[in-house]
PDB file as gemmi writes it, atoms N, CA and C in Angstrom:
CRYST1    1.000    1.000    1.000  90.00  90.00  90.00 P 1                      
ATOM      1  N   UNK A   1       7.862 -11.252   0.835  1.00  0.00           N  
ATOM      2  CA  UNK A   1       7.610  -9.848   1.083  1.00  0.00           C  
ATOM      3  C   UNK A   1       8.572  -9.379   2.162  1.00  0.00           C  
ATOM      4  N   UNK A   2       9.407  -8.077   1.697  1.00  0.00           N  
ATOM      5  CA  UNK A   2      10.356  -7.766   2.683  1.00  0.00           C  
ATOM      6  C   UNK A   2      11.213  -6.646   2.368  1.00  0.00           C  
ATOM      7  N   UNK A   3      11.832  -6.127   3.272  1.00  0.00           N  
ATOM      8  CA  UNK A   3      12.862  -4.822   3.077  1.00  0.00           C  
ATOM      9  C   UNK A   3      14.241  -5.476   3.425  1.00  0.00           C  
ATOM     10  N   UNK A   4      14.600  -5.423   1.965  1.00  0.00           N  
ATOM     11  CA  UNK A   4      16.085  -5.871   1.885  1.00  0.00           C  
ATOM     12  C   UNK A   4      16.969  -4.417   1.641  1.00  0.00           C  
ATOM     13  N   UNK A   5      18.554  -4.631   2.645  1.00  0.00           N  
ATOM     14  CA  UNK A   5      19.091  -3.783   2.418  1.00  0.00           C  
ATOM     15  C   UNK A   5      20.858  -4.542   2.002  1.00  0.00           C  
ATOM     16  N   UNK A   6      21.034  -4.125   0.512  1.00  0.00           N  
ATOM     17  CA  UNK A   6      22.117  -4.791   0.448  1.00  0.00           C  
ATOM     18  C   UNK A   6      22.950  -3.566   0.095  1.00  0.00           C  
ATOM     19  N   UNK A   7      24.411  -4.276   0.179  1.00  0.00           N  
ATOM     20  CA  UNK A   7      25.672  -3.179   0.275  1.00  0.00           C  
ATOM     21  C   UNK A   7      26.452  -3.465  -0.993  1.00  0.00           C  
ATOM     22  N   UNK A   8      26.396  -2.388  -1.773  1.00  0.00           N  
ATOM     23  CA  UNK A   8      27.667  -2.370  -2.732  1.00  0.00           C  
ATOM     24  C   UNK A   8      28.982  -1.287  -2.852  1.00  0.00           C  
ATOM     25  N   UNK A   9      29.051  -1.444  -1.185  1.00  0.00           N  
ATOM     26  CA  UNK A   9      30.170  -0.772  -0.679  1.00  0.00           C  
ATOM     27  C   UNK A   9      31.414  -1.480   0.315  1.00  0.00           C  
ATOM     28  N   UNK A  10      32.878  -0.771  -0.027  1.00  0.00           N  
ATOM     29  CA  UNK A  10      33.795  -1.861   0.177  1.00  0.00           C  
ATOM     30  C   UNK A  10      33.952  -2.170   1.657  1.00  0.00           C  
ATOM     31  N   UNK A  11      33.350  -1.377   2.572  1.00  0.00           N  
ATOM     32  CA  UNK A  11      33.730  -1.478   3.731  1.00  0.00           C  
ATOM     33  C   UNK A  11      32.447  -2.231   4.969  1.00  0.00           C  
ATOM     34  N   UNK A  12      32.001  -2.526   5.578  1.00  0.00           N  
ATOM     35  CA  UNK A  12      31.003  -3.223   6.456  1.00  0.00           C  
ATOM     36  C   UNK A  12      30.482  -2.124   6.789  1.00  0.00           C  
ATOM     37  N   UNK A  13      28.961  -1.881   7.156  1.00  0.00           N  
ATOM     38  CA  UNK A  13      28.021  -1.289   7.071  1.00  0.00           C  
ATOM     39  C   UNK A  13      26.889  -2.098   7.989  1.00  0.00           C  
ATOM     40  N   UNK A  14      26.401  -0.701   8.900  1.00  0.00           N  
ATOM     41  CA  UNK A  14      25.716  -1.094  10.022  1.00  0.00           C  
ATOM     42  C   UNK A  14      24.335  -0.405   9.846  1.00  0.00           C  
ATOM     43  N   UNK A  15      23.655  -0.631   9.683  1.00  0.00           N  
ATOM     44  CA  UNK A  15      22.035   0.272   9.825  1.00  0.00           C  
ATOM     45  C   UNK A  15      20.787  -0.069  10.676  1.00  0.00           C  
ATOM     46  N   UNK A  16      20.010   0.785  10.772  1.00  0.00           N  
ATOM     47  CA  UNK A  16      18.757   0.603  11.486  1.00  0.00           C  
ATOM     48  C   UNK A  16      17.507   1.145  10.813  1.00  0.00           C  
ATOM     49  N   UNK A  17      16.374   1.163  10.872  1.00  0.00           N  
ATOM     50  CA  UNK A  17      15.142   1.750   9.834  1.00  0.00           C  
ATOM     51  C   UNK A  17      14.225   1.828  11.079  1.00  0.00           C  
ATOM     52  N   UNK A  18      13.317   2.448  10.765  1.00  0.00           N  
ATOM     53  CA  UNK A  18      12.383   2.966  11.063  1.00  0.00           C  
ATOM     54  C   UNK A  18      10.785   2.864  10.170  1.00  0.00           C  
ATOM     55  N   UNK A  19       9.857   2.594  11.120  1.00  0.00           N  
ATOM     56  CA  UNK A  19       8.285   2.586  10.267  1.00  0.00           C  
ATOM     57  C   UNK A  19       7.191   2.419  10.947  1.00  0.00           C  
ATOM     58  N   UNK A  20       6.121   2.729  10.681  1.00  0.00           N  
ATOM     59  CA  UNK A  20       4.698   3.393  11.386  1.00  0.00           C  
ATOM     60  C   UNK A  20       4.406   2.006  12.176  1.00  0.00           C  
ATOM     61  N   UNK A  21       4.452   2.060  13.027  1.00  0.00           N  
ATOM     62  CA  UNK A  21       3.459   1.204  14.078  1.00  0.00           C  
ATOM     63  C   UNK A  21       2.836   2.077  15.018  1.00  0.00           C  
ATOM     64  N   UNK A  22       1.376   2.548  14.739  1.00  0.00           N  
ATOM     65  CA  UNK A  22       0.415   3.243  14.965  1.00  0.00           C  
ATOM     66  C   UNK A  22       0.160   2.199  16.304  1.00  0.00           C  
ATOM     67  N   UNK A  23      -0.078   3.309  17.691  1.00  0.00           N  
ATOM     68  CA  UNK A  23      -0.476   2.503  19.098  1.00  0.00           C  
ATOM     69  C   UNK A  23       1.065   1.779  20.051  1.00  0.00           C  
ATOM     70  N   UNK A  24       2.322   1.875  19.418  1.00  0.00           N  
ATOM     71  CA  UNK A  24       3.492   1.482  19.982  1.00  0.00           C  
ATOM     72  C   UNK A  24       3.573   1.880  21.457  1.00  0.00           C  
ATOM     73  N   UNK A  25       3.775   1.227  21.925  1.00  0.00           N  
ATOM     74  CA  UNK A  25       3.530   1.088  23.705  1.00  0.00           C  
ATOM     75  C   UNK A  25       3.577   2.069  24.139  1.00  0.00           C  
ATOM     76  N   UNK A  26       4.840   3.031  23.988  1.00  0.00           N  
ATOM     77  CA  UNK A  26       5.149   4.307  24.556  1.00  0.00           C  
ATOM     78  C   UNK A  26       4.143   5.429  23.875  1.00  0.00           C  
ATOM     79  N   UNK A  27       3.456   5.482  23.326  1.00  0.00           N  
ATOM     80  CA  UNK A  27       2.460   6.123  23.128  1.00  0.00           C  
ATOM     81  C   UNK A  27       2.761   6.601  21.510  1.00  0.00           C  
ATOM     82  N   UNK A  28       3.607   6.828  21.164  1.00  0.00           N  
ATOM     83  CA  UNK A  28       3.794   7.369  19.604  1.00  0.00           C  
ATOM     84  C   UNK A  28       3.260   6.089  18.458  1.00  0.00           C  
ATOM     85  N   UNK A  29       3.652   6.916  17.333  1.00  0.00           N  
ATOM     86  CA  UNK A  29       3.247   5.877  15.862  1.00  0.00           C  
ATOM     87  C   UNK A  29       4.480   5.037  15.464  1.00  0.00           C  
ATOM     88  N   UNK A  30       5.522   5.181  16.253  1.00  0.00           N  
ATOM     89  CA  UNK A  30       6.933   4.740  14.875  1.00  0.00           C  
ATOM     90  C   UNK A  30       7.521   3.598  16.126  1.00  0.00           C  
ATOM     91  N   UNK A  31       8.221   2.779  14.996  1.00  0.00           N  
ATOM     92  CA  UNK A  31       8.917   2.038  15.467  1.00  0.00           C  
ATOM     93  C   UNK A  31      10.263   1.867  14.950  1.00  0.00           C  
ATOM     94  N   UNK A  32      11.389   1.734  15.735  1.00  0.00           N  
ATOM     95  CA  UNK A  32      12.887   1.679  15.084  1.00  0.00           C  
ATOM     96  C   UNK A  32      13.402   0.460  15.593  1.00  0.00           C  
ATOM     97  N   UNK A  33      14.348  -0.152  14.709  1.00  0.00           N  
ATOM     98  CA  UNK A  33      15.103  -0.964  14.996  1.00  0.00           C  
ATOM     99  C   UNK A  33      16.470  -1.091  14.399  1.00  0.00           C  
ATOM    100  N   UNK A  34      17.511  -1.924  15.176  1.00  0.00           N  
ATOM    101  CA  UNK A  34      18.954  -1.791  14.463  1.00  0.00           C  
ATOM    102  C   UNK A  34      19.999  -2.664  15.619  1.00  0.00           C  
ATOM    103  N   UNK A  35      20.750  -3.046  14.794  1.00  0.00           N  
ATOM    104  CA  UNK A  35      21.727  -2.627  14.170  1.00  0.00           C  
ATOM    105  C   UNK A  35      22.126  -3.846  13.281  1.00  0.00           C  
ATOM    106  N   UNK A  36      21.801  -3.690  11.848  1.00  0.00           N  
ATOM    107  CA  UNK A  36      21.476  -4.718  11.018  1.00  0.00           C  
ATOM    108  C   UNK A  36      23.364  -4.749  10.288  1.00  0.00           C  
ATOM    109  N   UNK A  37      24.129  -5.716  10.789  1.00  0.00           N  
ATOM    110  CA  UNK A  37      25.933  -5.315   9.998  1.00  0.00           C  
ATOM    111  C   UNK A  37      25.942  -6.273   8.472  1.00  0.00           C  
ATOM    112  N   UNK A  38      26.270  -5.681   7.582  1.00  0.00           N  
ATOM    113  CA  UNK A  38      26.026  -5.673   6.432  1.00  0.00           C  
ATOM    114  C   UNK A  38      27.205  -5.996   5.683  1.00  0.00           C  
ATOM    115  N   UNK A  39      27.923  -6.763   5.423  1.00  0.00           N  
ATOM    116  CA  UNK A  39      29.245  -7.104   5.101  1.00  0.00           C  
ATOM    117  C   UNK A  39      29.241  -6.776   3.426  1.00  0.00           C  
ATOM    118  N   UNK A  40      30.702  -6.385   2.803  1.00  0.00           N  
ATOM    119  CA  UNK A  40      30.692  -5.811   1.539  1.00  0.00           C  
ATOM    120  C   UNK A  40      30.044  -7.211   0.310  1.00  0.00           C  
ATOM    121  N   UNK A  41      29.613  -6.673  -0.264  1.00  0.00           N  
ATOM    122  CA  UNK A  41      28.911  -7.666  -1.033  1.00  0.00           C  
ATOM    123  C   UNK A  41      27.104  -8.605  -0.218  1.00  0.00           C  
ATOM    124  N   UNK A  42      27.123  -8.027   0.985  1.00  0.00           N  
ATOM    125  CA  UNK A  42      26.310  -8.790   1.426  1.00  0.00           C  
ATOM    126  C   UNK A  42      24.843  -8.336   1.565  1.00  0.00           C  
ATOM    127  N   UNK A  43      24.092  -8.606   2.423  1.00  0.00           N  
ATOM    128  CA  UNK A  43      22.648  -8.373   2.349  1.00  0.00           C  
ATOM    129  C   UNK A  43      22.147  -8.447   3.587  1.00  0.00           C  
ATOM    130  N   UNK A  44      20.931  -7.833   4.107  1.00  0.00           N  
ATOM    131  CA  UNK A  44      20.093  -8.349   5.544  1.00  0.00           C  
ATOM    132  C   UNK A  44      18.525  -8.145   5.631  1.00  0.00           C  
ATOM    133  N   UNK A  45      17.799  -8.879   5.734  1.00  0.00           N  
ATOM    134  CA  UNK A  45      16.682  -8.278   5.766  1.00  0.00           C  
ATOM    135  C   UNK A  45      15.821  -8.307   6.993  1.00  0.00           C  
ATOM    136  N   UNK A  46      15.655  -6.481   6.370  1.00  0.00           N  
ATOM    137  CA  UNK A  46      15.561  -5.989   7.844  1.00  0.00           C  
ATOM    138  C   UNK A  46      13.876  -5.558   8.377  1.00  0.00           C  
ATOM    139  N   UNK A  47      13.198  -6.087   7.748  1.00  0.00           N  
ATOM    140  CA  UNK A  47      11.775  -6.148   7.651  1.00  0.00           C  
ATOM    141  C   UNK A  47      11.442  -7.125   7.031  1.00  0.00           C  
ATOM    142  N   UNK A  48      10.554  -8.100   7.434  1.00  0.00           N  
ATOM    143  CA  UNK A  48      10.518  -9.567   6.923  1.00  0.00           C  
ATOM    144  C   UNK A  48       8.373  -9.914   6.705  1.00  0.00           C  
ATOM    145  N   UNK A  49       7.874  -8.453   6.504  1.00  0.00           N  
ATOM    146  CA  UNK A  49       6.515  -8.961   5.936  1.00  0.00           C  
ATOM    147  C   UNK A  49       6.473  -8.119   5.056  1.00  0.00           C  
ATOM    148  N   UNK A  50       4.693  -7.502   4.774  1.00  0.00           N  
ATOM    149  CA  UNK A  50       4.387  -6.878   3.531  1.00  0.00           C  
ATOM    150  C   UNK A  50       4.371  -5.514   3.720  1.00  0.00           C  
ATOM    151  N   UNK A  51       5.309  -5.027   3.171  1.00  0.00           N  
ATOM    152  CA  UNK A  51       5.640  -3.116   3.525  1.00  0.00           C  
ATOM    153  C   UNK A  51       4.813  -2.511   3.003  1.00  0.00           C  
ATOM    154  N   UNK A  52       3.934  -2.487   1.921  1.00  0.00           N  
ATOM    155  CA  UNK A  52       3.269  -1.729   1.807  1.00  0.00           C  
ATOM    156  C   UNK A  52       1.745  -1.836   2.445  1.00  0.00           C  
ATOM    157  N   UNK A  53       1.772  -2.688   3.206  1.00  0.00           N  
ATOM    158  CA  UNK A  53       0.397  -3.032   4.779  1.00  0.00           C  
ATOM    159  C   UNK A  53       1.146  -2.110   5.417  1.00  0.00           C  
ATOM    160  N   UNK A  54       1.843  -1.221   5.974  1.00  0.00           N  
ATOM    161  CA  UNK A  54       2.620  -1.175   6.694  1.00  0.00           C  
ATOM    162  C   UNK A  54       2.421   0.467   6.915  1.00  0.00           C  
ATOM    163  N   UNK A  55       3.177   0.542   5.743  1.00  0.00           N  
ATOM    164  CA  UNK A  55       3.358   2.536   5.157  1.00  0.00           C  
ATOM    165  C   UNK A  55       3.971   2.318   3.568  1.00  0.00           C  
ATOM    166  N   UNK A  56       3.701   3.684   3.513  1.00  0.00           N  
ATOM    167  CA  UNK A  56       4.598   3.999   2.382  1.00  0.00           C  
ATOM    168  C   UNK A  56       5.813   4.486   2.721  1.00  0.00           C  
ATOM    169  N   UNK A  57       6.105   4.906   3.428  1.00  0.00           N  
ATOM    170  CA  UNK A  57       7.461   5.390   3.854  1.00  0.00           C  
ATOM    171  C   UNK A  57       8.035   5.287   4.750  1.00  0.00           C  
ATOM    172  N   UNK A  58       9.323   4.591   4.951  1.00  0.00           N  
ATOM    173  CA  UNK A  58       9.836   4.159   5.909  1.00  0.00           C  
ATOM    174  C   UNK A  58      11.037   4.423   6.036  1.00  0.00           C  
ATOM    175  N   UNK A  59      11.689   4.705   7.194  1.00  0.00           N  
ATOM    176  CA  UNK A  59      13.183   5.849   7.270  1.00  0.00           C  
ATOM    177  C   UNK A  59      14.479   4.360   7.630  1.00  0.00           C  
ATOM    178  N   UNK A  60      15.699   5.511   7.369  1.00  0.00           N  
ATOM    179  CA  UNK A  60      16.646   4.523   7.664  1.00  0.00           C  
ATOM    180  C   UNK A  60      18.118   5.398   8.034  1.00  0.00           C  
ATOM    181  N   UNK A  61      18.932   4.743   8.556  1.00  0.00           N  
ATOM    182  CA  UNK A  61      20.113   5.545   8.747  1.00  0.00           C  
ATOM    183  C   UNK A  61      21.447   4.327   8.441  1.00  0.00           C  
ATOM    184  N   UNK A  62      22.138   4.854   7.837  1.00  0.00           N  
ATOM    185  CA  UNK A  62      23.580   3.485   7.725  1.00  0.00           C  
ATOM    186  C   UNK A  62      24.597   4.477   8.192  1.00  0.00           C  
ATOM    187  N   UNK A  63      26.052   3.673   8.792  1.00  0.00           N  
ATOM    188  CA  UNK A  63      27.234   4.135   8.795  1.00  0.00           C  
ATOM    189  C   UNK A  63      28.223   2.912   8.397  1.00  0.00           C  
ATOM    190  N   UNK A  64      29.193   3.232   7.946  1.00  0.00           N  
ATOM    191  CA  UNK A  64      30.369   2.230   7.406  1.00  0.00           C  
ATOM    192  C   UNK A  64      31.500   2.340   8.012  1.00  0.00           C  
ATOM    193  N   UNK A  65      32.146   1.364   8.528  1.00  0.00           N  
ATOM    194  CA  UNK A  65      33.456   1.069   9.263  1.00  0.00           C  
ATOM    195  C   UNK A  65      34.588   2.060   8.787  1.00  0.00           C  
ATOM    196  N   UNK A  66      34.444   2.337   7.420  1.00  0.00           N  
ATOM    197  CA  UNK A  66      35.103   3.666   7.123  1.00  0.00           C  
ATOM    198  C   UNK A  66      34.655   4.634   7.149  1.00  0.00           C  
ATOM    199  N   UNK A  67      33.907   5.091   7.938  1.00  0.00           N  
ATOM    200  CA  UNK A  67      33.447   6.624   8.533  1.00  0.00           C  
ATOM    201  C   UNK A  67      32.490   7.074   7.442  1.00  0.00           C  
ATOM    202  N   UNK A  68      31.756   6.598   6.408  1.00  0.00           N  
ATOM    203  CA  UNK A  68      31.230   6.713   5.264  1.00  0.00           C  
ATOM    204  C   UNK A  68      29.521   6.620   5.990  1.00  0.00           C  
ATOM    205  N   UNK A  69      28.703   7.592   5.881  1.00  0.00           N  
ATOM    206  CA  UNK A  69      27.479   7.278   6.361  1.00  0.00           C  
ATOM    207  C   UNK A  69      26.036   7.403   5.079  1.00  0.00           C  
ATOM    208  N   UNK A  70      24.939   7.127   5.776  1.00  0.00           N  
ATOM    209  CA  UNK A  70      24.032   7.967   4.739  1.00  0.00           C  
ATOM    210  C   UNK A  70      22.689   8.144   5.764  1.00  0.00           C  
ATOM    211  N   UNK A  71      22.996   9.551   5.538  1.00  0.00           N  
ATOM    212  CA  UNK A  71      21.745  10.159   6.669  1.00  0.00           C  
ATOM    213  C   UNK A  71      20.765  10.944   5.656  1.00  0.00           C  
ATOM    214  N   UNK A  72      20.359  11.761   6.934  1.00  0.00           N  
ATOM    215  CA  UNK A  72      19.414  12.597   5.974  1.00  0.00           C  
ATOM    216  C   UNK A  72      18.395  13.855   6.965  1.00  0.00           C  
ATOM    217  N   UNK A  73      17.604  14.425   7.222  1.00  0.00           N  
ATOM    218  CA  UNK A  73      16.994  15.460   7.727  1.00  0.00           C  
ATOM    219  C   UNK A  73      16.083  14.696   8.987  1.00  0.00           C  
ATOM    220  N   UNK A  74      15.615  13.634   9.655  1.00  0.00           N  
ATOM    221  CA  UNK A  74      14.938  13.033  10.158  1.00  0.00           C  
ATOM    222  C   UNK A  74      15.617  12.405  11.325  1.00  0.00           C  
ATOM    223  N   UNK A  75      15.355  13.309  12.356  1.00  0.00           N  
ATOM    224  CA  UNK A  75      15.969  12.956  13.583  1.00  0.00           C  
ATOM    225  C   UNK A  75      15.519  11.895  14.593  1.00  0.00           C  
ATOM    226  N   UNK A  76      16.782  10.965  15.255  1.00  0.00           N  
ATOM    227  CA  UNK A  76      15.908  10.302  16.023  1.00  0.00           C  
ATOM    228  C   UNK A  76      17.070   9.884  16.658  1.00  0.00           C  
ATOM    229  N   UNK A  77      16.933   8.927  18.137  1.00  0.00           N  
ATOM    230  CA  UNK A  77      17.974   8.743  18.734  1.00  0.00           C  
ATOM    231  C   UNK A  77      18.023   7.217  19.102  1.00  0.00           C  
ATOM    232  N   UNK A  78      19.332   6.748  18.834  1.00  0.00           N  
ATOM    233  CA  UNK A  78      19.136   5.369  18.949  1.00  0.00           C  
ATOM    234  C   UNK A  78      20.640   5.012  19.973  1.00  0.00           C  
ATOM    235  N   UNK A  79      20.784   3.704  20.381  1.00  0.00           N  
ATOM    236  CA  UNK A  79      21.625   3.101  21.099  1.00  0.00           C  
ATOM    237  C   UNK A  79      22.709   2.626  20.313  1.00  0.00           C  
ATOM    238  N   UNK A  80      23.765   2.470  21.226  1.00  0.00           N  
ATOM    239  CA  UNK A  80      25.142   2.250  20.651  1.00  0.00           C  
ATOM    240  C   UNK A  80      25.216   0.241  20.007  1.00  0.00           C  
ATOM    241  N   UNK A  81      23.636  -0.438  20.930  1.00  0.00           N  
ATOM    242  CA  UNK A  81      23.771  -1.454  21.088  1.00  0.00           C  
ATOM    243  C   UNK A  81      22.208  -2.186  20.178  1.00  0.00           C  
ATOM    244  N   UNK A  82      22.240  -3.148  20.055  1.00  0.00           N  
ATOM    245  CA  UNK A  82      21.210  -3.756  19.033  1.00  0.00           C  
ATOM    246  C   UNK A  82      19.684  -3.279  19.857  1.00  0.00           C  
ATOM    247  N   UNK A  83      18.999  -3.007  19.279  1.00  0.00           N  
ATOM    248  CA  UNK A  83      17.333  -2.637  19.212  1.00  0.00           C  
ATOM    249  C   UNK A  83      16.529  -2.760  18.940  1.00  0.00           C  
ATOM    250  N   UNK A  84      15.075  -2.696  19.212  1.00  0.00           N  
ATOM    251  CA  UNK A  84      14.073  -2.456  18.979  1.00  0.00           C  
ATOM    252  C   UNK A  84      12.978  -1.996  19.639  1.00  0.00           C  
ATOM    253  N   UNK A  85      13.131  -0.516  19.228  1.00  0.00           N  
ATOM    254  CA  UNK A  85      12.139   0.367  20.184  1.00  0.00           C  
ATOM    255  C   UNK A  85      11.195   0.722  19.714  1.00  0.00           C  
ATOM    256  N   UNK A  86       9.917   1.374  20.553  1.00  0.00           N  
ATOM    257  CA  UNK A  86       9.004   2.596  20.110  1.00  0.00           C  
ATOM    258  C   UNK A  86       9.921   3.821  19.703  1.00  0.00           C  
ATOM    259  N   UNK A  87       9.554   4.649  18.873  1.00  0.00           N  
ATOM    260  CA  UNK A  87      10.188   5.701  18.380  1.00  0.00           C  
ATOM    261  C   UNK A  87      10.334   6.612  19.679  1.00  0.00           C  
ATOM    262  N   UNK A  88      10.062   6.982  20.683  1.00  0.00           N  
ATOM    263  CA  UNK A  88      10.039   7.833  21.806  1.00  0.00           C  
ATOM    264  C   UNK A  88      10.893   7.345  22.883  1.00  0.00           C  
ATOM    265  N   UNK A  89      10.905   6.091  22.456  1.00  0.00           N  
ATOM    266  CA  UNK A  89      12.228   5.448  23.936  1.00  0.00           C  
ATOM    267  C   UNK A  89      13.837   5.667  23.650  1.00  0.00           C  
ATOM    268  N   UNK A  90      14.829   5.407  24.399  1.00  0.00           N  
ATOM    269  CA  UNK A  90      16.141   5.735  24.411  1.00  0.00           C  
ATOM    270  C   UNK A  90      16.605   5.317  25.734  1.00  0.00           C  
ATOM    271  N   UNK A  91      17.697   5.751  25.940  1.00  0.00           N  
ATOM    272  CA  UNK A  91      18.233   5.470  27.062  1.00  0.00           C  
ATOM    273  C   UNK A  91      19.825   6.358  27.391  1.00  0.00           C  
ATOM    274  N   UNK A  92      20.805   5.890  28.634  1.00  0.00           N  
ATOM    275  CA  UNK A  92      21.457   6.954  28.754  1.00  0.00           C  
ATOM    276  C   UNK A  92      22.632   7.052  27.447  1.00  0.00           C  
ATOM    277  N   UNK A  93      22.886   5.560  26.530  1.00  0.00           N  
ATOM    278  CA  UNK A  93      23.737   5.779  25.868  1.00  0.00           C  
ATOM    279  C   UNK A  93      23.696   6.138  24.218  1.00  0.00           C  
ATOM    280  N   UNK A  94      22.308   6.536  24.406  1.00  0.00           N  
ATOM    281  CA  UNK A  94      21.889   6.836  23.186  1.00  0.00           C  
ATOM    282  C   UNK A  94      22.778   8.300  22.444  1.00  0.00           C  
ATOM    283  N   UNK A  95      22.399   8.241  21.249  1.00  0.00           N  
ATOM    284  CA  UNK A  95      22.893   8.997  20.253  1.00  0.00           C  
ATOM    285  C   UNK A  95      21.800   9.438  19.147  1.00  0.00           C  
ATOM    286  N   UNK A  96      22.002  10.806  18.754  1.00  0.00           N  
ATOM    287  CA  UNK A  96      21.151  11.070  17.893  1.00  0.00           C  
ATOM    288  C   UNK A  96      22.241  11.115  16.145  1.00  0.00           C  
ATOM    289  N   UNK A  97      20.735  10.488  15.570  1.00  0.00           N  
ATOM    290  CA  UNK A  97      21.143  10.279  14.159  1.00  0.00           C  
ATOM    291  C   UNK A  97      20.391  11.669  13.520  1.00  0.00           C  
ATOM    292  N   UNK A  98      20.572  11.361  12.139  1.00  0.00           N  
ATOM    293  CA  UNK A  98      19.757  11.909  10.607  1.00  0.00           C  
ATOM    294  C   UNK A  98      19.415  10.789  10.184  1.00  0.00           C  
ATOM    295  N   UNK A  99      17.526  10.701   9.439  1.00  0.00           N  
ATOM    296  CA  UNK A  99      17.459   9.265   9.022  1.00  0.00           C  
ATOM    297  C   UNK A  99      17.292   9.561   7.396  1.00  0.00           C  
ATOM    298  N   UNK A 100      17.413   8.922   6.782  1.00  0.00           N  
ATOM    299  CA  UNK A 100      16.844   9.061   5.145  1.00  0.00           C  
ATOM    300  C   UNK A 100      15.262   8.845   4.813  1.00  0.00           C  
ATOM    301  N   UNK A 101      14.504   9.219   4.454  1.00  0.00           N  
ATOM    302  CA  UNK A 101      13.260   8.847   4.051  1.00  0.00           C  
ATOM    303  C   UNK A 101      13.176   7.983   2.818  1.00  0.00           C  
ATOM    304  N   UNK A 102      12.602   6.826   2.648  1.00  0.00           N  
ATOM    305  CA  UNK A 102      12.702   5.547   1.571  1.00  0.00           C  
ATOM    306  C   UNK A 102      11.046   5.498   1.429  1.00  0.00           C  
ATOM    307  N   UNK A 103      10.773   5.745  -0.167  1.00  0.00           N  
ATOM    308  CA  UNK A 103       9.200   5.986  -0.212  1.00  0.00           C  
ATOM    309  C   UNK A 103       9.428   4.781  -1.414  1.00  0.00           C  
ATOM    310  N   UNK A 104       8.781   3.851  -0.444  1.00  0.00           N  
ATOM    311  CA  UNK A 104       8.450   2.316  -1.583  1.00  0.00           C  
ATOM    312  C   UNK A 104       7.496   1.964  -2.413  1.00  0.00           C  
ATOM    313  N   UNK A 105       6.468   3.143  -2.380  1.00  0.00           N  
ATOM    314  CA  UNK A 105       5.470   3.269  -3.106  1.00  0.00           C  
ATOM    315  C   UNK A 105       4.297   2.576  -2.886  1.00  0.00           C  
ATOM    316  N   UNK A 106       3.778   1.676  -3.612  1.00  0.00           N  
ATOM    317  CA  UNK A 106       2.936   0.634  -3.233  1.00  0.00           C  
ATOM    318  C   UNK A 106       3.711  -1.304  -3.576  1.00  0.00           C  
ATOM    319  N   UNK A 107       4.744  -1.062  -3.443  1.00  0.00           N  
ATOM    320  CA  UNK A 107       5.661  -2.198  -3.280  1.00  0.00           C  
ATOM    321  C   UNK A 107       5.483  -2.844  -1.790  1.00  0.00           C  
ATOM    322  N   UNK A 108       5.532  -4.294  -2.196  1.00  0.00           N  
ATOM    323  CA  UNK A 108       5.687  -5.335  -1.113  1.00  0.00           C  
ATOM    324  C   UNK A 108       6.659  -5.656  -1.062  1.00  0.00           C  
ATOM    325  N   UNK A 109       7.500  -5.544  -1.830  1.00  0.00           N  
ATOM    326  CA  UNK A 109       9.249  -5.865  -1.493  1.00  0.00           C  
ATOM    327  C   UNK A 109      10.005  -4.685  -1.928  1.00  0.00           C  
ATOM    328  N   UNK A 110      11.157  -4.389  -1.449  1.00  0.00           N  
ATOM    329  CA  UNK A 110      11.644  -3.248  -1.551  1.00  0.00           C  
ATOM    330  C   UNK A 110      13.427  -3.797  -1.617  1.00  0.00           C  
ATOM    331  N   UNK A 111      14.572  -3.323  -2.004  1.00  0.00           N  
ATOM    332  CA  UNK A 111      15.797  -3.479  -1.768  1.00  0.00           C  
ATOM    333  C   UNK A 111      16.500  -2.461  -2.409  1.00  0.00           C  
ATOM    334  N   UNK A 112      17.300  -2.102  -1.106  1.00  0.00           N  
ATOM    335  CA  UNK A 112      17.931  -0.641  -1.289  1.00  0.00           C  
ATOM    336  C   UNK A 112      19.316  -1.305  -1.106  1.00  0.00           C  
ATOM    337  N   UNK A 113      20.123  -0.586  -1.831  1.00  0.00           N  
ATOM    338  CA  UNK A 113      21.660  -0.783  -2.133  1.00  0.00           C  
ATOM    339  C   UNK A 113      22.547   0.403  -1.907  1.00  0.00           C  
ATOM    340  N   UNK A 114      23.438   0.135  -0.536  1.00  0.00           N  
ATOM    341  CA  UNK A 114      23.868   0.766  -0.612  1.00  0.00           C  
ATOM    342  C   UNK A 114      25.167   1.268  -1.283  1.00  0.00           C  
ATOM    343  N   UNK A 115      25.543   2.499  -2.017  1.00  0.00           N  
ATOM    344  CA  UNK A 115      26.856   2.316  -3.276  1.00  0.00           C  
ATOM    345  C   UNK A 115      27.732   3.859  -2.775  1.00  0.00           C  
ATOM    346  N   UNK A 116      28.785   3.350  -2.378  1.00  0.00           N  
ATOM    347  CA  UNK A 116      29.532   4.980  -2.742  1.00  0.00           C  
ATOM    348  C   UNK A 116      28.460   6.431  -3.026  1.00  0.00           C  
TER     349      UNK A 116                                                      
END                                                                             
């Protein structure tokens, strides 16, 4: 059971996701983490239990070494450097993204590909 994110794009690819952890220290529901590097042809998995215990929907943001990204309407701000926060924390070198929304339905495993 797990959220696999594999790449069928030519260039290396970096991402982070996002998903409900209801009670997260800093007081909110969400939790983010990243920076998962994803080599062309390759794979990472970036959630390693049962996603649909979890939520149904869980966000994500990628960018590619060739300036190639995939965002989306769902703001949030993350670090230049590897993570794992409550959704409300940051720091001074943070950056704000767009995340994608990924609705896995009632799936325990999930794998998203990323393609051109």
């Amino acid at each position: 059971m797990s959220l696999r994110f594999k790449s069928g794009y030519p260039s290396t690819i970096w991402t982070m996701i996002e998903w409900y952890h209801p009670g997260c220290p800093d007081g909110g529901d969400w939790e983010k983490a990243g920076w998962w590097k994803i080599d062309p042809g390759g794979s990472a998995i970036v959630y390693g239990d049962d996603l649909e215990d979890v939520n149904r929907y869980w966000y994500f943001y990628a960018q590619a070494a060739d300036g190639a990204y995939w965002a989306g309407p769902y703001d949030e701000i993350v670090p230049y450097i590897a993570f794992d926060w409550c959704s409300n924390t940051a720091n001074s070198n943070s950056f704000e993204i767009g995340m994608r929304e990924l609705d896995i339905n009632d799936n325990d495993d999930y794998t998203l590909t990323f393609v051109p």
